[in-house]
FITI-977539 format. One record per residue (C-alpha): residue number from 1; x, y, z. Coordinates in nm, 2 decimals. Example, Ala and Ser with C-alpha at 12.3 -4.5 7.8 and 13.67 -1.06 7.14 Angstrom:
2
   resi        x        y        z
      1     1.23    -0.45     0.78
      2     1.37    -0.11     0.71
! end
This chain:
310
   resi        x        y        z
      1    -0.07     4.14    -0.29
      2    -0.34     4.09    -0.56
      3    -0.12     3.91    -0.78
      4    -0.02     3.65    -0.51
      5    -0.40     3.61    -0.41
      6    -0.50     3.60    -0.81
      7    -0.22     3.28    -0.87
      8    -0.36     3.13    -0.57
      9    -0.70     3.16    -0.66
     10    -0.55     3.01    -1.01
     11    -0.37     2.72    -0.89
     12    -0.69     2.63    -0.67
     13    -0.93     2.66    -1.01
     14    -0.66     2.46    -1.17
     15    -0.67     2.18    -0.92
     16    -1.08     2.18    -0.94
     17    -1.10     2.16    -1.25
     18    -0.85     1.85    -1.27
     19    -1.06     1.70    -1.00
     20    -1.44     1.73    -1.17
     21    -1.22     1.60    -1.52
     22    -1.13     1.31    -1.36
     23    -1.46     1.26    -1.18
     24    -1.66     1.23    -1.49
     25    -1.41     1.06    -1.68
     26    -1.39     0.80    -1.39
     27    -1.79     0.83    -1.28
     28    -1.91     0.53    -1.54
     29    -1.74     0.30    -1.39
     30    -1.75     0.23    -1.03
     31    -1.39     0.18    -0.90
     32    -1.27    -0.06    -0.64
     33    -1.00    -0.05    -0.39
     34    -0.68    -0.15    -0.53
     35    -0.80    -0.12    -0.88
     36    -0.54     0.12    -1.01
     37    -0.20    -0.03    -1.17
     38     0.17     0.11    -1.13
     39     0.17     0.02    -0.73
     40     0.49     0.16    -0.73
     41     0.38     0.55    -0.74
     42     0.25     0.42    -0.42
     43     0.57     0.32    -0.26
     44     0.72     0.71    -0.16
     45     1.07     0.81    -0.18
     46     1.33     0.97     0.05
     47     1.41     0.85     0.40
     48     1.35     1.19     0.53
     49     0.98     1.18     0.42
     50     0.93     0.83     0.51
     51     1.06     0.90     0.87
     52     0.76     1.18     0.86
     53     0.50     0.95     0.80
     54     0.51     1.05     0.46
     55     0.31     1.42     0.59
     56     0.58     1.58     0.29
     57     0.26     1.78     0.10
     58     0.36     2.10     0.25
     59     0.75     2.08     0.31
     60     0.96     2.30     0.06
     61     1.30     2.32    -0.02
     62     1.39     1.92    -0.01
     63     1.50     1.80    -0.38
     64     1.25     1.48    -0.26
     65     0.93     1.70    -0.30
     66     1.01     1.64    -0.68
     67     0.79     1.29    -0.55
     68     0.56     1.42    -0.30
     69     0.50     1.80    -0.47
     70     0.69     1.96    -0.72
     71     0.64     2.29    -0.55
     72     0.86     2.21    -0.27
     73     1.20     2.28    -0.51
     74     1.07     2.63    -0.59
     75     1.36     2.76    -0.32
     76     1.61     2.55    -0.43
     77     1.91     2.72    -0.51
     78     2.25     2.55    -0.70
     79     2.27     2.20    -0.81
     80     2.17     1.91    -0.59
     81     2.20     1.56    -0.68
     82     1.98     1.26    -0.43
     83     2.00     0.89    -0.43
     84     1.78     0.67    -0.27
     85     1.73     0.30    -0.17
     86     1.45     0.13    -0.07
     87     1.45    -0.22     0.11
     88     1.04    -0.28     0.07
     89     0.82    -0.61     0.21
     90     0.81    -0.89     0.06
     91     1.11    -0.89    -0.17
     92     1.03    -0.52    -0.38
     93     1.30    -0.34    -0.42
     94     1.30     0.02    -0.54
     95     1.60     0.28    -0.65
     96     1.56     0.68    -0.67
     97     1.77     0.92    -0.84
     98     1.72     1.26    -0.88
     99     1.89     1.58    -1.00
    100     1.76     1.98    -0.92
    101     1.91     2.32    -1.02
    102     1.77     2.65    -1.08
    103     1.79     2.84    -1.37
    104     1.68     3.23    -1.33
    105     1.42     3.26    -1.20
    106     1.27     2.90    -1.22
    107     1.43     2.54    -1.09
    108     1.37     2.21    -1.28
    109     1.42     1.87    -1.18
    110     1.46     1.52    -1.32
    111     1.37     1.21    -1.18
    112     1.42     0.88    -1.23
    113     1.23     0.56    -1.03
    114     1.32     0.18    -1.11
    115     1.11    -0.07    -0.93
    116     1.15    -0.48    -0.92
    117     0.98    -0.78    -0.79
    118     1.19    -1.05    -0.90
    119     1.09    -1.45    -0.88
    120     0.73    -1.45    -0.91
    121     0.56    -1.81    -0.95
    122     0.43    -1.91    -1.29
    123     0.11    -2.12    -1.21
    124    -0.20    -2.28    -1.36
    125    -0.36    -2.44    -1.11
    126    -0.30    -2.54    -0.75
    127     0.02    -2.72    -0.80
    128     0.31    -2.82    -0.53
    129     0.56    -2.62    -0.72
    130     0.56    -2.37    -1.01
    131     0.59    -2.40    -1.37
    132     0.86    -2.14    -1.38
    133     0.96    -1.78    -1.27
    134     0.94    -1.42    -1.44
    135     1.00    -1.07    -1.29
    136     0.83    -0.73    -1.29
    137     1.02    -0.42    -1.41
    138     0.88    -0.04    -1.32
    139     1.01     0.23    -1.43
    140     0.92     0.67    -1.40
    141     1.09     0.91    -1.58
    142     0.99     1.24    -1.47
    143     1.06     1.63    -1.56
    144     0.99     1.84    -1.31
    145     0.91     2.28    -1.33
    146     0.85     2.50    -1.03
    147     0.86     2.87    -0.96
    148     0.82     3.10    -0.67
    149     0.58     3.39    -0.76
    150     0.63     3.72    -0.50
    151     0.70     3.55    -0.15
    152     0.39     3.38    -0.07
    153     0.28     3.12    -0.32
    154     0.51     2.85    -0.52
    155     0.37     2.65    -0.82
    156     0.51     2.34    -0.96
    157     0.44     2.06    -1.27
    158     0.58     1.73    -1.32
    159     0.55     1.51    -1.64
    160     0.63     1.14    -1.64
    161     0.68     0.83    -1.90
    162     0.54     0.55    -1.75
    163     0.69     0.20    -1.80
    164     0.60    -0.14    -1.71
    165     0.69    -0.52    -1.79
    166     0.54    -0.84    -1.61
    167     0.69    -1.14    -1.80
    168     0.66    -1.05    -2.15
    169     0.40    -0.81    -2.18
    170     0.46    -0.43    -2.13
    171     0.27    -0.12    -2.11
    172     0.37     0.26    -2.12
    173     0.19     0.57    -2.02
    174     0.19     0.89    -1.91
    175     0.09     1.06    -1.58
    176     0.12     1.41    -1.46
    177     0.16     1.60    -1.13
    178     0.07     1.95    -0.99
    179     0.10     2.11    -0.67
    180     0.13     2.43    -0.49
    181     0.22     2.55    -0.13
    182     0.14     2.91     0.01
    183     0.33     3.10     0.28
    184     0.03     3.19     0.55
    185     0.36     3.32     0.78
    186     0.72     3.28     0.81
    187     0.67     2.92     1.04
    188     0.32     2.78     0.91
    189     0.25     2.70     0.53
    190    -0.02     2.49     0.37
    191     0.03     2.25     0.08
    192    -0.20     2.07    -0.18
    193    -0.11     1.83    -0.48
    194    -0.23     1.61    -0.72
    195    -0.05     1.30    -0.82
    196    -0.05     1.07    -1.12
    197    -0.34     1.23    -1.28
    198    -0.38     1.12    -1.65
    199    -0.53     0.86    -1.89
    200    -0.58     0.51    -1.85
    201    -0.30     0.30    -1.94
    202    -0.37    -0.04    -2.15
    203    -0.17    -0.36    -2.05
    204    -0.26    -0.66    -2.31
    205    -0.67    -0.60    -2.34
    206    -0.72    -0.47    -1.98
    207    -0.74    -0.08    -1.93
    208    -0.63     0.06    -1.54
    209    -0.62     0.42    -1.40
    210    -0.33     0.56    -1.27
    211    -0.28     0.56    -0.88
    212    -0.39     0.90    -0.87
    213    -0.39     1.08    -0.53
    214    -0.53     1.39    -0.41
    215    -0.34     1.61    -0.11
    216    -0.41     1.85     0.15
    217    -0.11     1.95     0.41
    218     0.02     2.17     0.64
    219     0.34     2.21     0.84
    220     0.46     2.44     1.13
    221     0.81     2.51     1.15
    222     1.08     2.64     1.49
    223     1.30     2.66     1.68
    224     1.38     2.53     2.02
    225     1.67     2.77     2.18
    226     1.71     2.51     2.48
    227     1.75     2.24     2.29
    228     1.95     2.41     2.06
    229     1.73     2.29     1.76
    230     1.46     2.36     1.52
    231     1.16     2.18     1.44
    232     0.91     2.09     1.21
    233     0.56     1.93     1.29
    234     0.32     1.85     0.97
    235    -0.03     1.68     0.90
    236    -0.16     1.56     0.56
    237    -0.47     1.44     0.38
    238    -0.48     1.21     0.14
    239    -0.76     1.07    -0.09
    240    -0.62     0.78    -0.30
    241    -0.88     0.76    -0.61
    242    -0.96     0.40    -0.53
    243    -0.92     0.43    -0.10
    244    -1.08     0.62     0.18
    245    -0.92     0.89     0.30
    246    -0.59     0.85     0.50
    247    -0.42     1.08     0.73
    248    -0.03     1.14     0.80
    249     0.14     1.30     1.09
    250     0.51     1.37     1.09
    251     0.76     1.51     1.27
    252     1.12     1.62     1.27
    253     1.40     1.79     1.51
    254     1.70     1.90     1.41
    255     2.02     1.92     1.65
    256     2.25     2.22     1.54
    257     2.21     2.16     1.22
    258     2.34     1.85     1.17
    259     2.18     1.54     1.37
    260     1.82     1.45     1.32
    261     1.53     1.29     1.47
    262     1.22     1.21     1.29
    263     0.90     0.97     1.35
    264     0.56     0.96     1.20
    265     0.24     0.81     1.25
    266    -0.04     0.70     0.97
    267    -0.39     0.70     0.99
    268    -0.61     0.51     0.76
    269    -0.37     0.18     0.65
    270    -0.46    -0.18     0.77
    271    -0.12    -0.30     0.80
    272     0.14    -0.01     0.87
    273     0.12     0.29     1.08
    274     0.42     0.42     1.24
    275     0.76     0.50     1.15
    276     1.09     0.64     1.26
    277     1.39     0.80     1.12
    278     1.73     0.89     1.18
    279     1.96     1.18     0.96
    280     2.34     1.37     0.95
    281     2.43     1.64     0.77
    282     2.78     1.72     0.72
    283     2.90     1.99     0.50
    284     2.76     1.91     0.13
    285     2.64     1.52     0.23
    286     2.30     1.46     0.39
    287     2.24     1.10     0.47
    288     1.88     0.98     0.58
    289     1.76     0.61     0.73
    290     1.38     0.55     0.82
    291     1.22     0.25     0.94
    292     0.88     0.14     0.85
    293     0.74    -0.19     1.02
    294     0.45    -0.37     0.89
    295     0.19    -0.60     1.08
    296     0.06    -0.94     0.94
    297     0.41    -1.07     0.90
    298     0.46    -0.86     0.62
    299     0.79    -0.76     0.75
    300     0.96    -0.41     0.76
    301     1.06    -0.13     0.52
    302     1.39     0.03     0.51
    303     1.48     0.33     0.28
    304     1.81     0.51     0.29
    305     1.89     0.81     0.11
    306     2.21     1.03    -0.01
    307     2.22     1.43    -0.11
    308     2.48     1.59    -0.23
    309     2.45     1.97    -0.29
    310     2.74     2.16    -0.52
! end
């Protein structure tokens, strides 16, 4: 028991100390909303975490947490591939691959994010038409390490290469993600992370921070013997380094095991809020849909995603 309290009381130190870095490192500058670069960290992956409201902090043992917190794939066990599409607003597109597997007593996981805008207007002046078009490539490469330690506490790290081109000009970088959940009891577990912590990355002669965000969840887990379910509510807090603080609400029921019901509800955002999802498992294959409308005529978001466990 005082091993698992002394790694808690480790990864919390760890995660404090990352904060006050990043304070001072940022505190010179005053930052404005929307002044950190790589939007695309923002967008969130997996259908079944999108359906959630994106309240994924504290969920474990879904090869997605590789996004949301590495420590969720401390429990995985065999190979797991995932596969995910995402339909975004206002012609973004995004693509998610990922692979998990455990190897003794520790799992790893690789990631892969590709992001697009495509047919953006070239302009110099307020003209009737454009002087031409150009695109925006994204791209994350991420390597992923987590481990359970005793039964109550799971730790995890991710490292990721950093890629972007707008027209001609590129920039890479690198960014870094830590998280932990701990087991209070067998159906309620909290969850913190940090994401996309690291230095400033330099496109052309203009430095920008990393959209770095800073978690807080929990989630409450059972089963519904009338229904014949099981269920999972969940809450999060989220501090974006260059937003106020936004809160997420998800939840999700499961139909013996195979059909699934999720919605979510966001707290915080000007032009979205809710969201709904839909999932089947059969055997090996999990498929997941969630639907994410937007106000202002922005339009809506779809994601669907594919695992495949061996």
């Amino acid at each position: 028991m005082k091993r698992q309290f002394s790694i808690f009381k480790l990864f919390l130190l760890i995660c404090i100390v990352i904060l006050l870095s990043l304070k001072v490192y940022s505190s010179d500058i005053p930052e404005e909303a929307g002044t950190s670069g790589l939007a695309f960290l923002k967008l969130g992956v997996g259908a079944r975490a999108s359906g959630m409201g994106e309240a994924f902090t504290s969920i474990s043992g879904d090869i997605f947490s590789l996004y949301w917190n590495p420590a969720g794939i401390a429990q995985h066990k065999g190979v797991e591939f995932a596969f995910m599409h995402n339909e975004w607003i206002q012609d973004v597109s995004l693509e998610y691959a990922a692979l998990c597997f455990g190897y003794k007593k520790n799992v790893f996981g690789m990631s892969l994010t590709l992001s697009q805008v495509k047919d953006l207007e070239r302009r110099e002046g307020p003209t009737e038409n454009p002087l031409s078009y150009f695109d925006q490539h994204n791209l994350a490469l991420s390597f992923s390490w987590s481990k359970k330690f005793k039964e109550k506490f799971d730790l995890g790290f991710s490292a990721k290469f950093l890629y972007e081109k707008i027209d001609f000009y590129s920039a890479t970088g690198s960014g870094f993600d830590l998280g932990g959940i701990y087991f209070l009891k067998p159906f309620l577990q909290i969850g913190g992370a940090i994401q996309n912590f690291g230095p400033k990355m330099k496109f052309e002669q203009e430095k920008f921070n990393l959209p770095t965000r800073y978690k807080l969840g929990v989630a409450y887990s059972g089963n519904e013997n009338y229904l014949k379910g099981e269920y999972i509510l969940s809450l999060d807090l989220v501090k974006p380094r260059d937003t106020d603080l936004k809160v997420h609400l998800g939840g999700e029921y499961v139909y013996k095991q195979k059909f699934v019901l999720r919605s979510g509800y966001q707290i915080g955002y000007d032009d979205k809020n809710l969201s709904l999802g839909l999932g089947l498992k059969v055997k090996k294959y999990q498929i997941d849909y969630a639907f994410v409308p937007f106000s202002s005529d922005l339009g809506n978001a779809h994601r669907i995603s594919l695992n495949l466990k061996i």
